[in-house]
C-alpha positions in Angstrom: 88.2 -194.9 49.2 90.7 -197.9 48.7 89.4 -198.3 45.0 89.8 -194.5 44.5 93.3 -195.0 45.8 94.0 -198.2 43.6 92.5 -196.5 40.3 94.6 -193.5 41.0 98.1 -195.3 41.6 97.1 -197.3 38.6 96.8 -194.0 36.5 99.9 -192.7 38.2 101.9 -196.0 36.5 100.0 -195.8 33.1 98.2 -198.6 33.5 94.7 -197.0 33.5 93.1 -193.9 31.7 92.2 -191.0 33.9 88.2 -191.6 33.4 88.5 -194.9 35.1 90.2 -192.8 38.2 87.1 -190.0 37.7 84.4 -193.1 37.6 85.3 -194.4 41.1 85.1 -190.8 42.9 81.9 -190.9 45.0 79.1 -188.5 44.3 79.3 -187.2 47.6 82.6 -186.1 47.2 81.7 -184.0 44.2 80.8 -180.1 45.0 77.8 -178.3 43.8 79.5 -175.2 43.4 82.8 -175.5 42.1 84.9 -178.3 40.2 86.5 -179.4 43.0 86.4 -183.0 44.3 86.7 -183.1 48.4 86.5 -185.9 51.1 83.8 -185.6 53.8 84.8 -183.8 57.1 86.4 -185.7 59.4 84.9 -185.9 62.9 87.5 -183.2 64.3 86.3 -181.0 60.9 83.0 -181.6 62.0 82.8 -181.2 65.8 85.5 -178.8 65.5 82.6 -176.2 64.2 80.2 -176.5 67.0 80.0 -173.7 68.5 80.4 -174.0 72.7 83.7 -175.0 72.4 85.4 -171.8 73.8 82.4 -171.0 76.4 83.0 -174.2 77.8 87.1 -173.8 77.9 86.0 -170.5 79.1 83.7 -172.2 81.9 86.4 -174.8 82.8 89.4 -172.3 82.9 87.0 -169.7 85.6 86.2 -172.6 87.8 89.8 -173.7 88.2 91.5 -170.0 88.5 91.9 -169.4 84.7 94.7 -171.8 84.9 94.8 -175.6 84.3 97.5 -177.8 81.9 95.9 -178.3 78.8 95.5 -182.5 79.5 93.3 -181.5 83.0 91.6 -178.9 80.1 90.3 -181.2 77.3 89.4 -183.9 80.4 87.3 -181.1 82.0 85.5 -180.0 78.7 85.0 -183.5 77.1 83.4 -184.3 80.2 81.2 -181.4 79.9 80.8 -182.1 76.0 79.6 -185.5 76.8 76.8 -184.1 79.3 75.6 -181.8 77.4 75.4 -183.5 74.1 74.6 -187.2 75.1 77.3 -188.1 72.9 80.0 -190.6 74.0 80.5 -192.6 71.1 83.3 -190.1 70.1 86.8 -191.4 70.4 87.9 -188.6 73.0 91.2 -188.2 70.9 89.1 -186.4 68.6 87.1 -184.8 71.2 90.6 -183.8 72.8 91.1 -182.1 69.1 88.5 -180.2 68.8 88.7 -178.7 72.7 92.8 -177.9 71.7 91.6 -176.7 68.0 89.3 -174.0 69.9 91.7 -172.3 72.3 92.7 -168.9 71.1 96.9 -168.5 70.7 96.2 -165.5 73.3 95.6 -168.1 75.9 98.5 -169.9 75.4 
């Protein structure tokens, strides 16, 4: 990432052709079905997807009168997360992310 970044500043500056920028993208960032270059998902992308994130807001919000401030929330369901996946090598910023990513506006 920090030579794709140098090469492209470079280019930016004139100091560099675009191929040499082109050259130092990774081949995992290149797409298979379009033309597009992208970066890998980011762990909030990524965990944002999975799919028991509302059940367990859902869980959390009925065992606590559907009401609880949205801090006591994501601890509650990052708990959960982490005893049902195993998983606790996740910063729980992120984890706090994806719990806030999932709740629908009509909660709010």
């Amino acid at each position: 990432w920090r030579m794709l970044c140098t090469d492209v500043m470079a280019c930016h500056r004139g100091k560099c052709d675009v191929h040499d920028v082109l050259a130092s993208v990774p081949v995992e960032y290149l797409s298979d079905k379009d033309e597009f270059v992208r970066f890998p998902p980011t762990d909030v992308e990524r965990l944002s997807s999975w799919n028991a994130w509302l059940h367990m807001v859902d869980e959390a919000l009925d065992r606590k009168g559907r009401m609880l401030d949205w801090k006591e929330l994501c601890s509650v369901v990052v708990c959960r997360y982490k005893a049902l996946t195993g998983n606790a090598a996740v910063d729980d910023s992120v984890l706090d992310a994806c719990v806030l990513s999932n709740i629908p506006l009509s909660y709010v």
